[in-house]
C-alpha positions as CSV (number, residue, x, y, z in Angstrom):
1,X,65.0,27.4,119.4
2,X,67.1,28.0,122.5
3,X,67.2,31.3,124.3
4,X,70.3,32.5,126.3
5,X,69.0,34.9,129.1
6,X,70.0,36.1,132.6
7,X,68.9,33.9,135.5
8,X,66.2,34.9,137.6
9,X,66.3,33.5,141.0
10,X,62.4,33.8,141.8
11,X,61.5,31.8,138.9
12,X,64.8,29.7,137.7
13,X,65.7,28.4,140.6
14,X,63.7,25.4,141.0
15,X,64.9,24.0,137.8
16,X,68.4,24.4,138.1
17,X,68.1,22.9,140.9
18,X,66.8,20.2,139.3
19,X,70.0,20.4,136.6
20,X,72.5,20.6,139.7
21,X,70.9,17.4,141.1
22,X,71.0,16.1,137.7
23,X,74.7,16.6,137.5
24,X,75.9,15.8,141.1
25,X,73.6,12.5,140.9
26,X,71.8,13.6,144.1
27,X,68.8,15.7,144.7
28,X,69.9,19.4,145.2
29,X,66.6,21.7,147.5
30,X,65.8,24.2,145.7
31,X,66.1,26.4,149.2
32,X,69.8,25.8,148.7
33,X,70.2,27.4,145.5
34,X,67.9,30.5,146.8
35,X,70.5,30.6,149.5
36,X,73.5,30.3,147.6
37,X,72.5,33.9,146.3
38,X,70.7,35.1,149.6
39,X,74.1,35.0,151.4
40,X,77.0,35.9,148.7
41,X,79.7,38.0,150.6
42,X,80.0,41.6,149.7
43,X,82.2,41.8,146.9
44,X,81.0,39.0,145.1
45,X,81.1,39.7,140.6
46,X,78.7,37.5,139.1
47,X,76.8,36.5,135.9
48,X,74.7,33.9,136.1
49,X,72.9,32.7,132.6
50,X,70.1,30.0,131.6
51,X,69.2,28.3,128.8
52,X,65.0,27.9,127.9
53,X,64.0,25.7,125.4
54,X,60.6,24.7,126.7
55,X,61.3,25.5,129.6
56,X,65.2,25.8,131.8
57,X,67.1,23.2,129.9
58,X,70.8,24.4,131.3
59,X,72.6,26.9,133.5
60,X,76.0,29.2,133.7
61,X,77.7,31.6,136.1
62,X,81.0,32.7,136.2
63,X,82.1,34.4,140.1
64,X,84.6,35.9,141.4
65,X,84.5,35.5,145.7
66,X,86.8,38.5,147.1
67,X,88.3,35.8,148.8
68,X,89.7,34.6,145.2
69,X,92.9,35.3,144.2
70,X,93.4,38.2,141.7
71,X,91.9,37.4,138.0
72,X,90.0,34.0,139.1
73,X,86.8,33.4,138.7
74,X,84.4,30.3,139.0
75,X,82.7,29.2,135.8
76,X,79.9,26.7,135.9
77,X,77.9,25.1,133.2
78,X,75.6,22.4,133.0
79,X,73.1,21.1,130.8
80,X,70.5,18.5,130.7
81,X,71.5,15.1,129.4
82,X,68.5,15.3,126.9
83,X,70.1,18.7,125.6
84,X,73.4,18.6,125.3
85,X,76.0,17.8,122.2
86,X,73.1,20.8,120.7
87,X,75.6,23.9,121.5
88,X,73.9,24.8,124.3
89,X,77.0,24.5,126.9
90,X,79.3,25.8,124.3
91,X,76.5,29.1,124.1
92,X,76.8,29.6,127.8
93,X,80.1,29.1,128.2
94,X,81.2,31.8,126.1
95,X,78.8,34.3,128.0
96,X,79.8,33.8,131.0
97,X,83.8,33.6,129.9
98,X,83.1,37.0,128.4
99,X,81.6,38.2,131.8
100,X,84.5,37.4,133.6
101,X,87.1,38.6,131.2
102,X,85.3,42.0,131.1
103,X,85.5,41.9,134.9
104,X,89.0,40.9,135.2
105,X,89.6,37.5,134.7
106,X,92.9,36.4,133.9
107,X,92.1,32.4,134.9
108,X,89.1,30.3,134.6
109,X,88.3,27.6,137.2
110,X,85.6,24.7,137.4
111,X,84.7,21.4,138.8
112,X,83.9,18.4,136.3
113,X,81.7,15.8,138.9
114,X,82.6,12.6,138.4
115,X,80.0,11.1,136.0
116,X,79.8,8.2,134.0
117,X,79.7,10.2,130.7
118,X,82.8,11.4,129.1
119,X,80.9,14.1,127.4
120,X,80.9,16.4,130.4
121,X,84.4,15.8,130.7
122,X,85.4,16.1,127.4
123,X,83.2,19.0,126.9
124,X,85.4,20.8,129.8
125,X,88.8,19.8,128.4
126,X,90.0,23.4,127.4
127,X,93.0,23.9,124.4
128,X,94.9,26.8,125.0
129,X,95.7,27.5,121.4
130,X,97.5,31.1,122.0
């Protein structure tokens, strides 16, 4: 069973930064995740989600910078290759999207790294269907 829950930096942050590195193909210090929230400008709307299924198996935020133009916000996911094509992105995604249409958002943005699997890229590949 897979639980959705809010991310808590003094305990999750180790492992996603082990998922970051996962996904960026290079190791990611944990110190720099720590950071990342440490020094967030004033301003700054966040939700920022994990997954546990024995244990942090993926990760979501969604964030708004003041410095982003009106209605944008940031959305992350990424999940362990030995967890994904199970829902789990697809779970977080739609948490975090909720979060930042609830806080404004009019437009979604997000980097897809270039990886060898197609699955992350597909997986990103958003329909409008309005």
């Amino acid at each position: 069973m897979t639980l959705i829950r809010a991310y808590a930096a003094g305990t999750d942050a180790e492992a996603v930064a082990g998922l970051v590195g996962e996904i960026w193909q290079r190791p990611v210090p944990t110190q720099d995740i720590l950071e990342q929230d440490r020094t967030a400008p004033a301003g700054r709307i966040a939700a920022y989600l994990v997954a546990e299924a024995g244990g942090v198996v993926a990760y979501g935020n969604a964030i708004r910078e003041p410095a982003n133009p009106d209605g944008l916000f940031q959305v992350d996911v990424v999940v362990t290759a030995a967890h994904r094509r199970h829902g789990i992105g697809s779970q977080l995604l739609a948490g975090v999207e909720r979060f930042a249409v609830e806080h404004g958002a009019t437009r979604l943005g997000g980097v897809v790294p270039g990886v060898a699997e197609d699955a992350g890229t597909a997986f990103a590949t958003v329909t409008d269907t309005r």
